[in-house]
N, C-alpha and C positions, 0 to 999 in steps of 0.2 A: 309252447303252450301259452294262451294268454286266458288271464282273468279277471274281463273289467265289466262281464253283464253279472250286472245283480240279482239273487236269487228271489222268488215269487211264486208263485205257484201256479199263477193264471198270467201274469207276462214278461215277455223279455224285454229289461233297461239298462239302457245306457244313461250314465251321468258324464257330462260334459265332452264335449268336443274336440276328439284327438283324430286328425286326419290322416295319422301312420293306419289307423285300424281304419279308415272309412270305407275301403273295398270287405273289408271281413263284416263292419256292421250291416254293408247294404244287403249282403247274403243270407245275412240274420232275421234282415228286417223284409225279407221277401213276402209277399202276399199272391192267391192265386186262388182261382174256382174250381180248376179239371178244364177251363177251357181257354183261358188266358189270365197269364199272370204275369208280375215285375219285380224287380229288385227294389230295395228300399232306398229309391234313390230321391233327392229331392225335388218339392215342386219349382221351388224358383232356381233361377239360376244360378249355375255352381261349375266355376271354371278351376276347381282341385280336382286332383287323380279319384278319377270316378268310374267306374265300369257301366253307363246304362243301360240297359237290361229290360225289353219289351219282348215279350213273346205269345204266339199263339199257336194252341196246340195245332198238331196237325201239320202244320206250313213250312215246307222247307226247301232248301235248294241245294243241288247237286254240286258241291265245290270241287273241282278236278282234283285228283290225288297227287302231291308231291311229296313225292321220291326222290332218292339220290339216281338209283337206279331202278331196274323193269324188272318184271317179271309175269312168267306166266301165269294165268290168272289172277291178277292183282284186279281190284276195284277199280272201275273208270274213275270213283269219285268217294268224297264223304261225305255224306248227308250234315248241313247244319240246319237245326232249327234256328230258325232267324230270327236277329233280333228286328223287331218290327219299330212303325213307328209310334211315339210316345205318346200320349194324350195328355199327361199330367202337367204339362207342360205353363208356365206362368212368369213373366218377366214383372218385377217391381220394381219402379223407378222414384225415388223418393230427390226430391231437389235434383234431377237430373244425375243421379250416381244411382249405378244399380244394385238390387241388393243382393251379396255374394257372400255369403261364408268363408270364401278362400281367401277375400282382401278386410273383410270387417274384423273387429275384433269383439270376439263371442264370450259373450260374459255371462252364459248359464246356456244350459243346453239339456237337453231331456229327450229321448228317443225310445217308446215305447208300443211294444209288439202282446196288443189283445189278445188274446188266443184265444177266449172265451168269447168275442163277438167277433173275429177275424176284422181286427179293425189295426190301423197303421197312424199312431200320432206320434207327434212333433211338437217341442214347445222350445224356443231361446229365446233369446235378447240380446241384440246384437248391434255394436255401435262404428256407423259409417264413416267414412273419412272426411266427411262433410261435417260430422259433430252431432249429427240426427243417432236417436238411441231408437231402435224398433223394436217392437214385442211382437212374438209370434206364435199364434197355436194351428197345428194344423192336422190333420187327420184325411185318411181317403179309405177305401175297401177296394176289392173285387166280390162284387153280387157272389154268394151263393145261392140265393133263393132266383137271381135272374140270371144264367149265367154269361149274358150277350153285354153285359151293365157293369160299369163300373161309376164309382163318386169321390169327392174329394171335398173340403171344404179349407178355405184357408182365409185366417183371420190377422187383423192385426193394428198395432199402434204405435202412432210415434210422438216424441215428450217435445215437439215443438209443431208450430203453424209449418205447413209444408205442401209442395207441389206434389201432386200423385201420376203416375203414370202405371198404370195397372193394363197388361197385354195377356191374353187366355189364348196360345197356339197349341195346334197340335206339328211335332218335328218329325217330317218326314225323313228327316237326313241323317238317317240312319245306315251306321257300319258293324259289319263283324268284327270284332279283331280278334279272332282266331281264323277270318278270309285267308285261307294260302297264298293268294295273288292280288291283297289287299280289293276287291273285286267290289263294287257296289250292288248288292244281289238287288235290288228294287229298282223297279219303274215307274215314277207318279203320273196313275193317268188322270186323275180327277183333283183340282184343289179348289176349294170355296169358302168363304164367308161372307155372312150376310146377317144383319140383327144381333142376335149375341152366338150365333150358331158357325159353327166351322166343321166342314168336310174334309176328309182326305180318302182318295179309295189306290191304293197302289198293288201292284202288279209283280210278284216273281219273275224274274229272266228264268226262264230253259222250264222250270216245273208248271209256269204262268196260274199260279195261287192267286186268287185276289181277296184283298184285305180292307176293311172299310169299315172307318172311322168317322162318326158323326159326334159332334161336342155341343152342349148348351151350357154358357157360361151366365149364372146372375150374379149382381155386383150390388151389394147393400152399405149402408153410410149411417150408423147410430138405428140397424133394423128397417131405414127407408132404403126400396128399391131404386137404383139410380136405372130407368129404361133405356138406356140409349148407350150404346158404343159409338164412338166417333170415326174411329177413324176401323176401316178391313182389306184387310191385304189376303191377297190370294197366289202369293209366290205358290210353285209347283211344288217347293220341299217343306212348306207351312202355313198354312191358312190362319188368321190373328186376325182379330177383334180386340180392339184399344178401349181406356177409358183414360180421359182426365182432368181431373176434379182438384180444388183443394181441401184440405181439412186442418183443423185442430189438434190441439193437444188433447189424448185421449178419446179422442174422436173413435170409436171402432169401426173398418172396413173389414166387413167379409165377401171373400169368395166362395161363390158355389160352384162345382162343375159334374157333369153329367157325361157321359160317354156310352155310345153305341159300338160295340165293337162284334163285326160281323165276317166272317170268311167263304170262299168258296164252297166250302165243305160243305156246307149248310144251306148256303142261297144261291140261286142261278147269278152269274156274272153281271148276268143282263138286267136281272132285278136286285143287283146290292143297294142302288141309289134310292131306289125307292123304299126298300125293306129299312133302312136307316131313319127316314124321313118318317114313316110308320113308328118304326121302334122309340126315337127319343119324341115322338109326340104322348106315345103311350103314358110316358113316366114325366112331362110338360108338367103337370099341373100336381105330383108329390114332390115336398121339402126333404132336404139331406136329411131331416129329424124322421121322415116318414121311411125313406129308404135306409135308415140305419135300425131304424124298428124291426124289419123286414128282414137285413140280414144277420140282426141279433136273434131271429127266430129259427131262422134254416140252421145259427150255429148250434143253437140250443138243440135242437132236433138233430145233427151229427154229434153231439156230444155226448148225447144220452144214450150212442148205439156205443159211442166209440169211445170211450173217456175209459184210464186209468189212475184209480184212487190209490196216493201212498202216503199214508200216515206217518209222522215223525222223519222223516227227511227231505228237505225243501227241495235240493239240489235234487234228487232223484225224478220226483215230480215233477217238479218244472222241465226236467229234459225229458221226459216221456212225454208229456203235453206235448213241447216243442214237436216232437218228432211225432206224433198222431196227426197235429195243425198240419205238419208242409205235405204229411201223407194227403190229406184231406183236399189240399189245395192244389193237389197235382194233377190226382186222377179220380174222376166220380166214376165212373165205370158205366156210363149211357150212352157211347158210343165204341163198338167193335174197332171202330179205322184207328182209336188212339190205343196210347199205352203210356209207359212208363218210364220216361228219359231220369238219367245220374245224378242229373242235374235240376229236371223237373223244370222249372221256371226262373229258377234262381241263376241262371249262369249259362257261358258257350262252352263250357267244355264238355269234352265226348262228344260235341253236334248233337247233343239231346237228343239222342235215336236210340233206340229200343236192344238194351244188351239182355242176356240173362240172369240177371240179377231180378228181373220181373219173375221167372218161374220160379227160381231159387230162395227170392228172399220176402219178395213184394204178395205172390198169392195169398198167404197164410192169412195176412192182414185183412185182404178185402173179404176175403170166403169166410171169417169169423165174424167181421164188424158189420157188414151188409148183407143186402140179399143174394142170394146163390148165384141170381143173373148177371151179377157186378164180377163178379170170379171167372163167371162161363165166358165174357165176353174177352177175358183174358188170353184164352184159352182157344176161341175163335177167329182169332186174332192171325195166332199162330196156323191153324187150319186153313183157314183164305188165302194165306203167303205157303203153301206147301208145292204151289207149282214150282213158285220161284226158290224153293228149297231145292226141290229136285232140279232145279237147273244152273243152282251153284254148284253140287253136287256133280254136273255134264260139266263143267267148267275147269272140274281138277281131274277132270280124267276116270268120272263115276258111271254108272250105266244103271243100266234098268229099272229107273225108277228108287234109286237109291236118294236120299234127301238129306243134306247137309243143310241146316240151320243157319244164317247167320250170326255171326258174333257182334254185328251191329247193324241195324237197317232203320229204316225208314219205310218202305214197303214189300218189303221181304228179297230183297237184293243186298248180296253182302256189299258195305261200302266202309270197310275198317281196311286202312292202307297199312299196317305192319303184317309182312309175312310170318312172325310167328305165333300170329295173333290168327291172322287169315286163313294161313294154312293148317295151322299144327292147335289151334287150343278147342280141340272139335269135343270136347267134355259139356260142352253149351248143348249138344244134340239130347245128352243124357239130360239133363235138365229140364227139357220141356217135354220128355217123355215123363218122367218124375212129377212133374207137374198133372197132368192127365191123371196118374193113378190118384195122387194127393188130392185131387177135386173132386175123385170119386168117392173116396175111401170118406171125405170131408162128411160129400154133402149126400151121399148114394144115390147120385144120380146117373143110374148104374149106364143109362138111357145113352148117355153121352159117349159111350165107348163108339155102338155102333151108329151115332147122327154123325159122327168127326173123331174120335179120336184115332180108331182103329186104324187106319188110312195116315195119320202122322204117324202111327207106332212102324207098320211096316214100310215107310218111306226108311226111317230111323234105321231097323232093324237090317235092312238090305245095306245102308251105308256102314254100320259097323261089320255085317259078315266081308266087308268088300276090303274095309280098312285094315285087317288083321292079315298075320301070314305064317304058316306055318315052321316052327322053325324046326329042322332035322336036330339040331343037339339038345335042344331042348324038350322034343317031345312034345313039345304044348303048342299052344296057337301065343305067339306075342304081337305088339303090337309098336310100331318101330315112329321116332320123328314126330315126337306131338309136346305139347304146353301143358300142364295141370292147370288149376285156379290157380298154386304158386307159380308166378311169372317171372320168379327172378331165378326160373329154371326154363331152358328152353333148347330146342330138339333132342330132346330123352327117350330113351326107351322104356318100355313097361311102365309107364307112371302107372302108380298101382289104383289111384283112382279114376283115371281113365279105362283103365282094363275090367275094374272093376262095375260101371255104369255101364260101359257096353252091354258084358255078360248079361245084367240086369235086365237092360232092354229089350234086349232078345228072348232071354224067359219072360218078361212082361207081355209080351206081344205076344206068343205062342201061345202062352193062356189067353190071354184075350178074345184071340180068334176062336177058341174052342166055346168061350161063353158067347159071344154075337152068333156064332154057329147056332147056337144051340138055345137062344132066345129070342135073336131078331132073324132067322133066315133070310126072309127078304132084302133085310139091307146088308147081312152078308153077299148075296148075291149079286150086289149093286155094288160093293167095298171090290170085290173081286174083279169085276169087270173094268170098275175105273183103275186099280190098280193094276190090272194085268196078272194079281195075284195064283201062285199059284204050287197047292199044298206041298209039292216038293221041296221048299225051299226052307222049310220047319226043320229039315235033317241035317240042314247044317247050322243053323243057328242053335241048335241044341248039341251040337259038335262043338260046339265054340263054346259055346256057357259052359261044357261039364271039363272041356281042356283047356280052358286059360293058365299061361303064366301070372306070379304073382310076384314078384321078388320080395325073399323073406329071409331075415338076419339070425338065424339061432342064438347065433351069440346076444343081442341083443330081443330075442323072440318078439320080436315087433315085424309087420312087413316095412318093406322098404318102399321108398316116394317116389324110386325107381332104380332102376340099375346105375351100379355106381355110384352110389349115394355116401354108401361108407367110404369111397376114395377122398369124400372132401375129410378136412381139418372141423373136426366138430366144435367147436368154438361157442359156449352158450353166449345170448344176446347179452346176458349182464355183464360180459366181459368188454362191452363197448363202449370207448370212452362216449361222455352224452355230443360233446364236438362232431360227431361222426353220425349222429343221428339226426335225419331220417339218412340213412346210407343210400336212399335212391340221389338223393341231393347232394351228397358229399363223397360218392366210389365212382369210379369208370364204371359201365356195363357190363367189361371186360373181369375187374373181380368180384361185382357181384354176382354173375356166373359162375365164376369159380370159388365161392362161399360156398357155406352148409346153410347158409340165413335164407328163410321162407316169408316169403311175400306175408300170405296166407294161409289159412287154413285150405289143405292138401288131404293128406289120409284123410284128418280129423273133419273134414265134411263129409269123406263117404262114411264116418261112425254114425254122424250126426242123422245120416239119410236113413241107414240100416242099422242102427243100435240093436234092434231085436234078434241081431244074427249075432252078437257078441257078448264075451261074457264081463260082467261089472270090472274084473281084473285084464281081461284084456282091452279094455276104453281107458283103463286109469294107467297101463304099461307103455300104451301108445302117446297117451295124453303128457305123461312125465315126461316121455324120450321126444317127440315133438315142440310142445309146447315152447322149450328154453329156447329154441332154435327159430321162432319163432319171431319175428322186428315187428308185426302187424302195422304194415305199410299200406296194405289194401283200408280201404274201411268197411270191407265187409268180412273181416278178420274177427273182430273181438266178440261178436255176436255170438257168434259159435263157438269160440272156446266158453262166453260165458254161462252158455247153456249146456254143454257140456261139464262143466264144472258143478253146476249145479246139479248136474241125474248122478255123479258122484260123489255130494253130498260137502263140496271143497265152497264153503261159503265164502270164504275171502277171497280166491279169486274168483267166483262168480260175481261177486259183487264190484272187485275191482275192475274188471272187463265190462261190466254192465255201465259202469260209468265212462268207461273209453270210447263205446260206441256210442251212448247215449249224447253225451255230451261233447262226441266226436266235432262237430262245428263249434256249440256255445263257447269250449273251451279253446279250440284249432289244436287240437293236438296235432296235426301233420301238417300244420305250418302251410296249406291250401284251402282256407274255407274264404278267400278274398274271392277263389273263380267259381265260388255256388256250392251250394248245400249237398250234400251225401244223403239224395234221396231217398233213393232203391236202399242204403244200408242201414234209413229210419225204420223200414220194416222190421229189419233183421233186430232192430234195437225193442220193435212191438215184441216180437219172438223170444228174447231174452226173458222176459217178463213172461209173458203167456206159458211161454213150453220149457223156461228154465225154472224160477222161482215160482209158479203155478204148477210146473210140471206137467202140462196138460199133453193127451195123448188121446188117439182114437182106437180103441183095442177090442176086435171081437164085435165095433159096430155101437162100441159103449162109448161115450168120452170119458175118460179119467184123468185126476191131480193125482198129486206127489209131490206134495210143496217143499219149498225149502225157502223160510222168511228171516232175511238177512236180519241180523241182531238189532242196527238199528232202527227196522220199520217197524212199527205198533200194526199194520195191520194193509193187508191189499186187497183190493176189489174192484171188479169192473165185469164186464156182461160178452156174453161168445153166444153168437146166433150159431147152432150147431141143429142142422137137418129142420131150418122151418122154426125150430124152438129158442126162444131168447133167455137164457140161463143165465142167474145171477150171482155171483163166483166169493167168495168174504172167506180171508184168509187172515186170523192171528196166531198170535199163544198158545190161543184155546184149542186152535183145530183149522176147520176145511166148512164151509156151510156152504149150500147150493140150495136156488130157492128159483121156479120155474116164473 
């Protein structure tokens, strides 16, 4: 755990300059629109351990899967969203020594994350080995009122007469390094400079994305514009534009830069060059002053849908903020084709491709804080990829239209290379049927069953009847060789919430068909025929829901997380030296298999799914006898115990788990926020708040609280667009107010 960002309520600061933390600050300090975003990484050059971090949504490339060994069905590959190349890009030569952070010695340092106008500054002072002192402020955004736009501004001064040499590139020479085969996924087919302007438009191998960067750099000397760059290079891996001047002591130079950032996705291949050359003429002739106006407005207008207010403690607030900002900055929900990577922008791990943690953790956020359509396209998402469902599905040996989900993709093709992941943690299917009812139920937009969902449901529904088997000693249907969300369990039988979402499914979808029956005929009639559907197949799915096994402990009257459960040594987590924590980092694989210790929450998400099947004493029996057992090694862990603690009225750990997810990166509690932000589990962290300590609920078509206001907040409040109506929610002492 580290604790060196300062508390605030509207930003994240860093005081002074410690390079041990510079991969966790740049993950801190990440910024992003929904359509391209970066790591806080710096403008000038900086040759210390850096991770940099360019990415745009959408873009990515097919990295061949490495294995030790093969298997059937295994993914040809893993999806990376790739890092792109940079635009922020600035070299400073002062008396011919360049200026580096890694060799100067930094005598004040300041590192601050806006939240309130999504803006990204810099301030140090930093003294060269030449004996020249420089002062620096510096500041940049990703446009949300533009989202093809980004800006940057960087200023500065040195305490003696000195030679300048000021270069504005954009670095094409960009790598993965989480590449399997160290691989340069980019091809530059275009580089230019010319006046103060620089091009680069590069090209994906194998997926052939194209990506296209246009830069306008202006260079000012005491407020006068210096017009001319001298010298421009147009190497293939960075186009640069030079100046060099002399100055004064005290002299102020600024830099301004502009960036066009435009992909295939958007623009024909054929017209990116142009469409650039349009784009940054558009925004030629507004000042940084003008484009920071612009996206202090778009913030202000997200903030007023989305902001949570918490009176009387700083540290809570600011991490809520925090985790609302990188929601904000990941996904705006105006394009179907994207979604919601781990990572989001901030980092290469997971290949930034689309797990379910979107259905599970991330829906809730968008279908309350925006419009309906930002939810739906969530949701449509998964609809469009329902071929390539059913045809991962034909890949393990499934038939008739049965649809296995991916556990990771990119375009709906599983491309997660662990077999127990791949084959066996198939509880993702239940998820995004879950999701479907959760956006009806949300927003009654009852419509959506029969335009798309119903057609996911029975894809779904055919794969779980296929996946189960009848057992003779048992009597019931089990379900044999699968992963819970706990993953430090794997090929189990009966994990009981696996067996338990299937069931679900299957009765979800049976209803379903009976209301599209019965209010859309027509496009039941359509649902039918493209699926081949056909009403015989209701008799077994209703076979299987009313005979599932459950494995369940008398002795302990809890179910079990699956057979065999009670064989481990139950061992509560407090019994672990801290040396031994996180146990994924410090046990062979070997005994954490054979532990009782739970990744995540397991049972305890399907309470959290179906609480209204359970009673107050059987959530707090499970929650005792769980919980202890519990390392919350996921980070999508604490979210759900905290909200679960809260409908049980257990304030202190609500509140103390509210904090573990909240401030999951600010603080690193799992020793991994160097490789990017816990995106998908900032939602979960909205959640806490929203549906633990607000208590909110949709019952009956009503929305309803149930608050529970941790002792030391004075008071919470923030706004839930709920069917079209934006309600205004104020929670103290006194009570509960709601004001339309």
């Amino acid at each position: 755990m580290k604790n060196y960002i300062k508390h605030h309520p509207w930003e994240i600061i860093e005081e002074g300059f410690n390079t041990e933390f510079n991969r966790v600050s740049e993950s801190l300090f990440s910024i992003g629109n929904g359509k391209f975003g970066q790591r806080g990484n710096f403008e000038e050059t900086f040759t210390g351990d850096s991770l940099v971090g360019n990415y745009v949504a959408g873009v990515y490339y097919p990295d061949k899967t490495r294995v030790g060994w093969w298997k059937n069905g295994y993914p040809e590959y893993f999806a990376k969203v790739l890092n792109a190349p940079n635009w922020t890009k600035l070299s400073i030569k002062i008396n011919g020594e360049i200026l580096d952070l890694s060799h100067a010695k930094v005598t004040k340092f300041n590192r601050i994350l806006d939240m309130k106008n999504g803006l990204l500054k810099r301030n140090f002072i930093a003294k060269l080995k030449n004996g020249i002192s420089v002062t620096v402020q510096a500041s940049r955004f990703c446009s949300l009122d533009q989202d093809n736009m980004g800006a940057l501004s960087y200023s500065f001064t040195v305490d003696q007469s000195a030679e300048i040499e000021v270069s504005s590139y954009i670095d094409g020479n960009i790598r993965n390094e989480d590449a399997n085969y160290d691989e340069f996924f980019w091809e530059n087919i275009k580089s230019e400079s010319n006046d103060n302007q620089c091009t680069l438009i590069a090209r994906t191998k194998k997926t052939h994305f194209y990506v296209g960067l246009k830069t306008e750099t202006n260079l000012f000397v005491d407020n006068d514009k210096i017009n001319r760059f001298q010298s421009h290079e147009s190497a293939i891996n960075s186009p640069t534009v030079s100046s060099f001047f002399s100055i004064e002591p005290e002299q102020s130079i600024v830099i301004e830069k502009k960036v066009i950032i435009r992909s295939s996705l958007d623009v024909d291949k054929d017209q990116l060059d142009d469409v650039l050359v349009d784009e940054i003429n558009n925004i030629q002739n507004l000042s940084y002053k003008d484009l920071i106006n612009n996206q202090q407005k778009a913030w202000a207008k997200k903030w007023s849908e989305s902001d949570i207010v918490i009176e009387g403690d700083i540290a809570a607030q600011q991490a809520i903020r925090f985790n609302i900002f990188q929601l904000n900055c990941t996904y705006s929900g105006n394009d179907e084709r994207l979604n919601i990577g781990p990572k989001g922008f901030t980092g290469e791990k997971y290949g930034g491709s689309t797990y379910w943690d979107t259905e599970a953790y991330c829906l809730p956020f968008y279908q309350s804080t925006a419009d309906k359509s930002i939810a739906k396209n969530l949701l449509i998402y998964r609809y469009n990829h329902l071929p390539k469902a059913i045809e991962n599905a034909k890949k393990l040996g499934f038939s008739d239209g049965a649809a296995l989900y991916p556990m990771v993709t990119m375009n709906g093709e599983e491309c997660h290379n662990e077999w127990e992941i791949t084959f066996e943690e198939i509880h993702r299917n239940g998820a995004i049927a879950y999701a479907i009812y959760d956006y009806i139920n949300y927003t009654a937009d009852k419509k959506y069953l029969a335009e798309y969902g119903l057609e996911v449901l029975i894809g779904i529904a055919r794969f779980w009847k296929q996946r189960v088997n009848w057992s003779e000693e048992k009597q019931a249907y089990v379900m044999l060789g699968v992963t819970g969300p706990n993953e430090f369990e794997n090929n189990v039988n009966n994990n009981w919430y696996t067996n338990k979402m299937a069931t679900w499914c299957m009765t979800y979808c049976d209803e379903s068909i009976d209301w599209v029956k019965k209010h859309f005929p027509s496009d039941f009639e359509r649902i039918c025929e493209a699926s081949s559907f056909d009403d015989s197949e209701r008799k077994d799915w209703r076979a299987i829901s009313t005979q599932m096994y459950y494995p369940f402990s008398e002795k302990h009257n809890v179910y079990l997380q699956q057979d065999g459960f009670l064989d481990k040594e139950l061992i509560p987590v407090s019994q672990l030296s801290d040396d031994e924590r996180p146990i994924v980092e410090h046990w062979s694989w070997d005994k954490i298999l054979r532990s009782c210790y739970i990744k995540q929450a397991d049972i305890l998400q399907g309470f959290y799914y179906f609480e209204h099947e359970f009673t107050h004493e059987e959530l707090k029996r499970h929650y005792d006898f769980y919980e202890p057992l519990t390392v919350h090694e996921s980070s999508l862990s604490p979210c759900i115990h905290s909200i679960l603690a809260a409908k049980l009225g257990d304030e202190k750990r609500a509140y103390d788990f509210y904090l573990r997810t909240a401030r999951l990166d600010l603080n690193d509690y799992n020793n991994d926020t160097r490789d990017g932000l816990h995106i998908t589990s900032m939602a979960g962290t909205w959640m806490t708040i929203i549906k633990g300590f607000a208590g909110m609920e949709v019952k009956n078509d009503q929305l309803t609280f149930n608050p529970l206001l941790p002792k030391n907040w004075e008071s919470l409040s923030f706004k839930i667009n709920f069917r079209d109506e934006v309600k205004h929610v104020f929670i103290d002492r006194l009570g509960l107010k709601i004001n339309e």
